[in-house]
C-alpha positions in Angstrom: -6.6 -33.7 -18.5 -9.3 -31.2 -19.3 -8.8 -27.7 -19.9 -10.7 -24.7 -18.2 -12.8 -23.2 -20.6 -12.2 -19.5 -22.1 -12.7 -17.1 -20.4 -16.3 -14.4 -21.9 -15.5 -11.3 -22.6 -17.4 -10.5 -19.4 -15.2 -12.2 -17.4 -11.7 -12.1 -19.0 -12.7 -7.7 -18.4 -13.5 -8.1 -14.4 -9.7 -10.3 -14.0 -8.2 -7.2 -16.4 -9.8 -4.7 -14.2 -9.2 -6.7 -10.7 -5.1 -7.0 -12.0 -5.3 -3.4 -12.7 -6.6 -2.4 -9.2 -3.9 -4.8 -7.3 -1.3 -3.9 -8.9 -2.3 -0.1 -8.9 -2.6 -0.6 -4.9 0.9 -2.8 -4.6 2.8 0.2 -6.6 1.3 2.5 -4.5 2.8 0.8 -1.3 6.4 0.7 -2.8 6.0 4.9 -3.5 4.3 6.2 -1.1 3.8 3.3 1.8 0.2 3.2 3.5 -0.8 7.0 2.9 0.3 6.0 -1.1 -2.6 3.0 -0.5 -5.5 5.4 0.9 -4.9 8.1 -2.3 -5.1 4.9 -4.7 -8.5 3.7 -3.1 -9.4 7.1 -2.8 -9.0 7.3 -6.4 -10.7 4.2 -7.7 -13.7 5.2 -5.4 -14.5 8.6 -7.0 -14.1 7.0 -10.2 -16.6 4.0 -9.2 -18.8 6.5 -7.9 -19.1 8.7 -11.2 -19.7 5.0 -12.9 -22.5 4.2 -10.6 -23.7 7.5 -10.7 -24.0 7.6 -14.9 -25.6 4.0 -14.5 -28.3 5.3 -12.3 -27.3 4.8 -9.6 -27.7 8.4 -7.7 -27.2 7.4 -4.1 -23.7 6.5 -4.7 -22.3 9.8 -3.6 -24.4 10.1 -0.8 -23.4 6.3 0.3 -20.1 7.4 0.6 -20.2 10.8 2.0 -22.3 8.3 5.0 -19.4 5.9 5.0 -16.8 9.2 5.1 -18.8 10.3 8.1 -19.3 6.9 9.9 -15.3 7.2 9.7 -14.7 10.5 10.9 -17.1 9.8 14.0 -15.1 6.1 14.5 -11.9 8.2 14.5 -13.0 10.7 17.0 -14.5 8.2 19.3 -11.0 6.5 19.1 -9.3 10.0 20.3 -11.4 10.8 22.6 -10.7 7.3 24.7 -13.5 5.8 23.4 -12.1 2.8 21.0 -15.2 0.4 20.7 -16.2 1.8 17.9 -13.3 2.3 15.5 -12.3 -1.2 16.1 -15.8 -2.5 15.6 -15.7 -0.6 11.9 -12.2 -1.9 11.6 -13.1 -5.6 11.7 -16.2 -5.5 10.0 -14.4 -3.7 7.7 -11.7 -7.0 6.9 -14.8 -9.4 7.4 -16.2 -8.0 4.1 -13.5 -7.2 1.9 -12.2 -10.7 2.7 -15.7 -12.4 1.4 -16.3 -9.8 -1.1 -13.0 -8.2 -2.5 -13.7 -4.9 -4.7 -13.7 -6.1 -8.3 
């Protein structure tokens, strides 16, 4: 039988910090249900976002006010009769975080 190597220190921090985030996000589903999930995404957003931002990168804030908006406008398609859009977001949306889930 061989054994899986050790784990970097790289790589043993991305599985701390991926634990952290799912269990962060399963705690906020037994307090506070779905609206408890949105304000602990919310959360781990902004603080991506000032990460990126001291690393460089300065788009970061502007990428997501452009992902807040393409929501808002999904969600006000939806109400107004018009769901096309808010369920095209919606399953693009899964598609990705499936293949690439935040780390």
């Amino acid at each position: 039988m061989t054994w899986p190597r050790p784990l970097v220190g790289v790589e043993r921090t991305a599985a701390n910090v991926q634990e952290f985030r799912l269990k962060g996000e399963s705690e906020a589903v037994k307090m506070r249900g779905e609206k408890g999930v949105a304000e602990n995404w919310l959360r781990t957003t902004r603080s991506e976002i000032v990460k990126q931002e001291r690393a460089g990168f300065a788009d970061a804030r502007l990428g997501f006010a452009m992902v807040c908006r393409l929501f808002l406008t999904a969600m006000q398609r939806r109400a107004a009769g018009e769901p096309r859009l808010w369920d095209d977001l919606q399953r693009y949306a899964q598609e990705v975080t499936e293949q690439f889930p935040p780390q």
